[in-house]
Every structure is written in structure tokens, then in C-alpha cells.
C-alpha positions as CSV (number, residue, x, y, z in Angstrom):
1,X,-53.5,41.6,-9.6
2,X,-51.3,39.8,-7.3
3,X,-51.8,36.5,-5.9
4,X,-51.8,36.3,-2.1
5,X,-49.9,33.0,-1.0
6,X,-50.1,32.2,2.5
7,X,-47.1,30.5,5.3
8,X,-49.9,28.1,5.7
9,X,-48.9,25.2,2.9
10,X,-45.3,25.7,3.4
11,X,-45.9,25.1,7.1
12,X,-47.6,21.6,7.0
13,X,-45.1,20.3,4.1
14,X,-42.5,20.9,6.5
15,X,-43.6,19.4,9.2
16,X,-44.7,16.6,7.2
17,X,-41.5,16.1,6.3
18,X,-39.9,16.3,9.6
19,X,-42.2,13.8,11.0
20,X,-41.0,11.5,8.2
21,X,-37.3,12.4,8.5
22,X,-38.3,10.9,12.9
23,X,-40.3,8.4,12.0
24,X,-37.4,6.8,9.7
25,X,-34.3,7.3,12.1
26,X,-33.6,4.7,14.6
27,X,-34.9,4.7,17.8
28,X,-32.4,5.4,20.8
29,X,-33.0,1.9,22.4
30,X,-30.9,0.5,20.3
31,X,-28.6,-1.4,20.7
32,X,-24.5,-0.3,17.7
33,X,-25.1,-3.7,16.6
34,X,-28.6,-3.6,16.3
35,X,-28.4,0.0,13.5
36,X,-26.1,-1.4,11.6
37,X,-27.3,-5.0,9.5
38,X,-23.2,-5.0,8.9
39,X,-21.8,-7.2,11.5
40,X,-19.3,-5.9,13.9
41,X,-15.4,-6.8,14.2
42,X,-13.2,-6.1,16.9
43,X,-9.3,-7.8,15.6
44,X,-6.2,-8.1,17.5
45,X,-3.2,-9.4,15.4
46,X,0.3,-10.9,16.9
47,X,3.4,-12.3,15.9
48,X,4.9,-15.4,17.3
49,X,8.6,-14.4,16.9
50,X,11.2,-16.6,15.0
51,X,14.1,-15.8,13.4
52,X,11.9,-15.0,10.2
53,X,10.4,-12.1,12.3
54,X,10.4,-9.9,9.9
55,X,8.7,-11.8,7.4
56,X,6.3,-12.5,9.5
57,X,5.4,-8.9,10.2
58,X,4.9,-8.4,6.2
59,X,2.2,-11.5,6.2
60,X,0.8,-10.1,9.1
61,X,0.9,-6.4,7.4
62,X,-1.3,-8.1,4.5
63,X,-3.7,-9.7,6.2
64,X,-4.0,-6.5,8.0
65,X,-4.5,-4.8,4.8
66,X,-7.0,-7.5,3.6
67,X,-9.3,-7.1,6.5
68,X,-9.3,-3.6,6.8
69,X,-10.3,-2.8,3.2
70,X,-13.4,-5.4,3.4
71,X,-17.1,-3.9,3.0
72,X,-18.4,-6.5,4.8
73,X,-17.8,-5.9,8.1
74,X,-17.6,-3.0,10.1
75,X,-14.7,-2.2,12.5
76,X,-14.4,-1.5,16.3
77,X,-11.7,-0.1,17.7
78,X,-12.5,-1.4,20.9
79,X,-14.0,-4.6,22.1
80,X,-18.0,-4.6,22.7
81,X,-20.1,-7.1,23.7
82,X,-21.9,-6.7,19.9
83,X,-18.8,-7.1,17.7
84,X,-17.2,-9.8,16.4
85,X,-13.7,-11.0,18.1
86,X,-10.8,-11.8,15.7
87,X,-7.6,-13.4,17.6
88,X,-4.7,-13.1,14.2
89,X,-1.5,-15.3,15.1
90,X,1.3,-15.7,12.4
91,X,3.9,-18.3,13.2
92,X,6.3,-20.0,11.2
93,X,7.5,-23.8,12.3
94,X,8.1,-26.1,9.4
95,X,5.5,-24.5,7.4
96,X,4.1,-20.3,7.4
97,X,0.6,-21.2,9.5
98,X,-2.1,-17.5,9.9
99,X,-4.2,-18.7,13.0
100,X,-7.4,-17.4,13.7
101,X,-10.2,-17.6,16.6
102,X,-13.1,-15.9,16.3
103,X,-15.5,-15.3,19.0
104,X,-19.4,-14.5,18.4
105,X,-20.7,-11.7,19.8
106,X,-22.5,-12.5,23.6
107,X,-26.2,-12.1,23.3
108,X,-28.4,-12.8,26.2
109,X,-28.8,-16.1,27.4
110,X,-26.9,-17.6,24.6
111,X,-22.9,-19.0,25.2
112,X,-20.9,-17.2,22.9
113,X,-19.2,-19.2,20.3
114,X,-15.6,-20.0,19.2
115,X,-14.3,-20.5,15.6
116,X,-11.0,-21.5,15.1
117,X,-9.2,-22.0,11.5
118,X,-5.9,-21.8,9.9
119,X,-4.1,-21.6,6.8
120,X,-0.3,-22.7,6.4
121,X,1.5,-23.8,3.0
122,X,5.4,-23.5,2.7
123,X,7.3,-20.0,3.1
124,X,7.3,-19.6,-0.5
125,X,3.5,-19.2,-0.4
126,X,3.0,-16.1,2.1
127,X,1.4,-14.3,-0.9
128,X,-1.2,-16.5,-1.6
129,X,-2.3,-17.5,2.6
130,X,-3.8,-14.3,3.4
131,X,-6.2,-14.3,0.5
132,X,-7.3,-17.6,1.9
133,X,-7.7,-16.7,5.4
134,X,-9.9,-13.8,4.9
135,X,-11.8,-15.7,2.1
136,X,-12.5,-18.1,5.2
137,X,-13.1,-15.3,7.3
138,X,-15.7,-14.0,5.6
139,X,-17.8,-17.0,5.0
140,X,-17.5,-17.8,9.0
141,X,-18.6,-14.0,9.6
142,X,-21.4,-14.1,7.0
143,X,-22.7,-17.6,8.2
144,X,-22.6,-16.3,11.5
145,X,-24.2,-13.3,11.8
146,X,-26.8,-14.6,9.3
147,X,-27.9,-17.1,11.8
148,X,-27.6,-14.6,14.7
149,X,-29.9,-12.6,12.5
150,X,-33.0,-15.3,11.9
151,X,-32.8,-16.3,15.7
């Protein structure tokens, strides 16, 4: 005797499970920056030539490198209002200096603010400042955004 199985149970387990699937995606009013609990980071870097411009370029290659292969963060390749703003300067006076100003995101009502740091140590060093600049960065990001995120 064969069993007669109906369209009926398949039916309401699918829709079930589409109803789920919509009621756990994020709504369209939503803001990038809002999806993501990642913060945002929108970097420029520049050089400010010497006669060691070449040099320069390489520490300015690493911290590229460093910032870029972070989990942390999430990057823009444009500037929005949400992200982060990371100004990277590399100059070389008496002593190899990686400047940075970072700029929080703009929220309503709020004054964005501005972070500035640097590293520098002697020429013979460049291997060791970029580490230190994005181990700065990222506690100024994390701080940051967690404080943007329990306003």
C-alpha cells in the first residue's frame, strides 16, 4: 500500500524558513556602518620627500601592509561620513617620524573628533615603527568606536 504524502508540510516548512531567513537580515534603513559592528577606515598615506625618498616609500609600503591585513577594521575605498579617517605621513628630519591623524566618523549632532600620534626612533629602527604605529592605531580605533557604540 502506498503512503500518500501531500505538498502540504513541505509548503509551511518553507515558508517558515523563509520568514526566518527575513526576519534575520538587516533592514534597508540602515545605515554601512550601522550592519557591520567592525568599525570603518577610510586611509590616505603620503610621503614628505627627502633625499631618503626611497626609504621612506618602503616604511610607508609596511605600514601599508600592516593596516591592510588587520581583521579589525574594515576598509573603504572612498571616504563616507561612517568610516573612520586615517591621514599616514612619513618624514624623516633628524629622526624617521610615521604621523597619523585620525578623524571619527561625523554622527549627528556630535563634532567629529581628531586623534593625532606619532612614532619616530632613529633610521636604523624603520622595522620596528610601523608595528608601533598600528599597535597604537588599533587601540585609538577600538577605544573609539567602542564609545561611539554605548552612546
Amino acid at each position: 500500500m502506498a503512503v500518500k504524502r501531500g505538498w502540504k508540510p513541505l509548503f509551511i516548512a518553507a515558508l517558515v524558513i523563509v520568514m526566518l531567513a527575513l526576519a534575520w537580515l538587516p533592514l534597508g534603513d540602515l545605515d554601512p556602518g550601522e550592519r557591520s559592528n567592525k568599525p570603518f577606515l577610510y586611509v590616505t598615506y603620503q610621503v614628505q620627500a627627502t633625499a631618503d625618498a626611497q626609504q621612506l616609500e618602503d616604511v610607508l609600503f609596511d605600514v601599508r601592509e600592516r593596516i591592510e591585513s588587520r581583521h579589525e577594521w574594515r576598509l573603504l575605498d572612498q571616504q563616507e561620513s561612517y568610516g573612520w579617517q586615517l591621514e599616514v605621513t612619513v618624514s624623516h628630519n633628524e629622526l624617521l617620524q610615521i604621523n597619523g591623524q585620525l578623524n571619527a566618523p561625523s554622527t549627528e549632532g556630535n563634532a567629529s573628533s581628531v586623534q593625532r600620534f606619532k612614532v619616530q626612533g632613529p633610521m636604523a629602527t624603520f622595522g620596528a615603527l610601523p608595528e608601533q604605529y598600528v599597535k597604537i592605531l588599533i587601540e585609538l580605533v577600538e577605544n573609539g568606536h567602542e564609545a561611539q557604540s554605548n552612546l
